[in-house]
N, C-alpha and C positions, 0 to 999 in steps of 0.2 A: 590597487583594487583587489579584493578577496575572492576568490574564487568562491561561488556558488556551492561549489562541488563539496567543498570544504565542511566537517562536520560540525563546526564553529556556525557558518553561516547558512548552513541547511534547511530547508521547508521538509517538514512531512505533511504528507494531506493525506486525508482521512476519506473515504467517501461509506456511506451506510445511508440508510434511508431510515434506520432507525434511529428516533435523537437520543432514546438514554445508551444506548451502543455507541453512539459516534462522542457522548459525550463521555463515557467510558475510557473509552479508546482515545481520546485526545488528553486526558489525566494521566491515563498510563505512561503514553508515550512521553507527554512531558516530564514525568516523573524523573524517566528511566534519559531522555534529552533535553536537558534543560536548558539549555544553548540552542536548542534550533526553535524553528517559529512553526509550531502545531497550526493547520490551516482545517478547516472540514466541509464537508457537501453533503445533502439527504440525497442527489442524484449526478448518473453519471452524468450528463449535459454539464451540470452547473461545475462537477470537477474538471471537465474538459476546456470550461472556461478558466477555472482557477490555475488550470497548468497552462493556458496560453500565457495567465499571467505571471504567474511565480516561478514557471518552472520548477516543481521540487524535484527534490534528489531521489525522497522516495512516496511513491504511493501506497496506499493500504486500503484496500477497496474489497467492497461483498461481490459477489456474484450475483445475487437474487438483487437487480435493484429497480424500480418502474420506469416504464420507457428502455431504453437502452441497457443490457445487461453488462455486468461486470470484462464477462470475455472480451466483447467486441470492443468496449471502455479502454482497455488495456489494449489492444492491437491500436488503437487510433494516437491512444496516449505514446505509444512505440512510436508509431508512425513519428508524432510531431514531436515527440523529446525522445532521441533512441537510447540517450545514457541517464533517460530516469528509471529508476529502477517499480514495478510493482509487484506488492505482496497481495496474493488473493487469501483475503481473511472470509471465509464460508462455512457454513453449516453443512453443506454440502462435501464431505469429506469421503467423494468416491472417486475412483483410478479415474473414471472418464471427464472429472471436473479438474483434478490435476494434470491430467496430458492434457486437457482444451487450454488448461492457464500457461501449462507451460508454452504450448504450440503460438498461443498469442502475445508473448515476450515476458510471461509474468520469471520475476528472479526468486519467485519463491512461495508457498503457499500452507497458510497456517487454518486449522479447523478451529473451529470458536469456540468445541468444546478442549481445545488447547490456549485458549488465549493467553492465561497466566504463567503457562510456563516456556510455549514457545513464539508468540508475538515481538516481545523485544530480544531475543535471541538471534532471528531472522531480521532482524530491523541491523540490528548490529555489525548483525556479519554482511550485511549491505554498505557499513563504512569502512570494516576489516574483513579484507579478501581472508577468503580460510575459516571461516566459521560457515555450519549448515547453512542449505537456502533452504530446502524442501524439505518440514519436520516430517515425520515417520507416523501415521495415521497411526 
């Protein structure tokens, strides 16, 4: 049986509420993992189901999302999968969104006006220990 975990057989899932963003972000990341299976959500509820289902390895979620916000997404997403990892991908690139993401398990947090250079960077060094989690505002 292959381990999940394994970057061969990995889910990433995407959550954004916006679709040309989430469809963005699902191109990218294919691009850049072609081997794992890109999954996506406009909110957090409907990721929370997708991670009961798939379990991914890793998450990449907004913060601003309707209904349930990214933070608390991410603490529940811990809760029920503790070794999937989430990246807060946000507009929102202030100390107090980054200590909230990190304090609710995120392994890492990319500002969208970095997406092209440090999104798959953080994505990466989520499959190789030793590469940045938390790019530098």
């Amino acid at each position: 049986m292959t381990d999940p975990r394994n970057q061969l057989a990995a889910v990433i899932l995407i959550i954004d509420d916006n679709a040309p963003t989430l469809l963005l972000l699902k191109e990218l990341l294919l691009a850049a993992f072609p081997v794992c299976r890109i999954l996506g959500a406009e909110s957090a509820e409907h990721g929370l189901e997708l991670c009961a289902d798939h379990a991914p390895h890793v998450v990449v979620m907004d913060i601003a999302l309707p209904g349930m916000d990214g933070i608390e997404a991410a603490r529940r997403i811990k809760s029920l999968l503790p070794d999937t990892h989430v990246v807060m991908h946000s507009s929102h690139d202030m100390d107090i969104y980054r200590d909230a993401s990190a304090a609710a398990g995120a392994s890492a947090f990319v500002a969208k006006s970095r997406t092209f250079s440090d999104l798959v960077p953080a994505v990466a060094g989520l499959f190789s220990p030793g590469l940045p989690r938390f790019s530098e505002g």
